[in-house]
C-alpha positions as a printed NumPy array, in Angstrom:
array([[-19.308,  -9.078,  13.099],
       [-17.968,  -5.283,  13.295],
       [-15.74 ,  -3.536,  11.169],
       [-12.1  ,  -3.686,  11.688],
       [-10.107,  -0.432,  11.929],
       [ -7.284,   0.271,  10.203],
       [ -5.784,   0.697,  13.458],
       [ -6.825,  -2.731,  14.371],
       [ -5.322,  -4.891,  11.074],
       [ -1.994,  -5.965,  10.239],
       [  0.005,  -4.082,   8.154],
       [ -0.661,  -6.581,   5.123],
       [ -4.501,  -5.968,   6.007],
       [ -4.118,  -2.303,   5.393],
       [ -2.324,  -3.139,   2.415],
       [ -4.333,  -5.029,   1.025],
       [ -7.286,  -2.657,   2.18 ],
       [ -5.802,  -0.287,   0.558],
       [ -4.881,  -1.517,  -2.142],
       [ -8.59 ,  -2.679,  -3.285],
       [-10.622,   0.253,  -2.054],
       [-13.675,   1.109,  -4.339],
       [-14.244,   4.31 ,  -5.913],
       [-10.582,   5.514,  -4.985],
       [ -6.981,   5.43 ,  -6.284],
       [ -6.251,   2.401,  -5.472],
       [ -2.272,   2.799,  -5.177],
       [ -0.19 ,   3.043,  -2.323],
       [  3.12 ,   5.381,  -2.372],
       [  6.479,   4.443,  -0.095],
       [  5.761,   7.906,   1.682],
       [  2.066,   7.489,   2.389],
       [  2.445,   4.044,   3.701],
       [  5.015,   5.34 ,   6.29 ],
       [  4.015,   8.574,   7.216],
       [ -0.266,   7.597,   7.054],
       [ -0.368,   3.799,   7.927],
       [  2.99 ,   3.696,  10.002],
       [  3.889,   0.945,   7.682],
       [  8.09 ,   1.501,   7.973],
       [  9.141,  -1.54 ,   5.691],
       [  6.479,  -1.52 ,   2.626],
       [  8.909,  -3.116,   0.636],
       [  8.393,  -6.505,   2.699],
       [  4.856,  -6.051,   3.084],
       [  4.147,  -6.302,  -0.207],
       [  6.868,  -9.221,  -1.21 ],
       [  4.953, -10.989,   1.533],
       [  1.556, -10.172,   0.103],
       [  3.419, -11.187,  -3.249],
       [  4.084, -14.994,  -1.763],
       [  0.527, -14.969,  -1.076],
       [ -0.272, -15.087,  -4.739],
       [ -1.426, -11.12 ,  -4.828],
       [ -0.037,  -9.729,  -7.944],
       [  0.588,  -6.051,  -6.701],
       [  2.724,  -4.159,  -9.459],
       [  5.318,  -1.783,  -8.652],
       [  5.234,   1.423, -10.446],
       [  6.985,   4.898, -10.817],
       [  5.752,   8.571, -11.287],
       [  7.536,  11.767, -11.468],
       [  5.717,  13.866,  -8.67 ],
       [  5.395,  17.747,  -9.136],
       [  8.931,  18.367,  -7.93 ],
       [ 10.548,  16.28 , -10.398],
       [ 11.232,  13.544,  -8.003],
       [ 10.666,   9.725,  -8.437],
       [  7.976,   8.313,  -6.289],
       [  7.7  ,   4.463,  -6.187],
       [  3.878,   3.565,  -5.75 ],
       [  2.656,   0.155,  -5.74 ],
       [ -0.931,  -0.988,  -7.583],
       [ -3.   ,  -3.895,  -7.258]])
C-alpha cells in the first residue's frame, strides 16, 4: 500500500492528518487551512469530523499583530 498525498485525501483526511502529526504543532489555524491545504470552509470540516466522534477543540491566540487567530487542536 503507498502513501497518500495530501493532495490525494479529502479535506477531513488532511485534517485529521494534520491534526495528529508527530513531533509537530499539532494545530491547525483558519488561515493556514485555506491558504496551505485549500481547505475554504474549515469550519464544516471540523463539525463534520466532530459528528464522527473526534473531539477537536477550538481555540484562540493573539498573533504578533494583536489580532485574534482561531486555531483548532486535537
Amino acid at each position: 500500500m503507498t502513501k497518500m498525498t495530501l493532495n490525494e485525501m479529502t479535506q477531513k483526511e488532511r485534517v485529521l492528518h494534520i491534526l495528529t502529526r508527530q513531533n509537530r504543532q499539532n494545530t491547525l489555524t483558519v488561515r493556514q487551512a485555506r491558504k496551505d491545504h485549500n481547505i475554504a470552509n474549515v469550519r464544516a470540516v471540523v463539525s463534520s469530523l466532530r459528528r464522527d466522534g473526534f473531539e477537536i477543540q477550538t481555540r484562540f491566540k493573539t498573533n504578533r499583530d494583536g489580532a485574534v487567530e482561531l486555531f483548532y487542536a486535537l
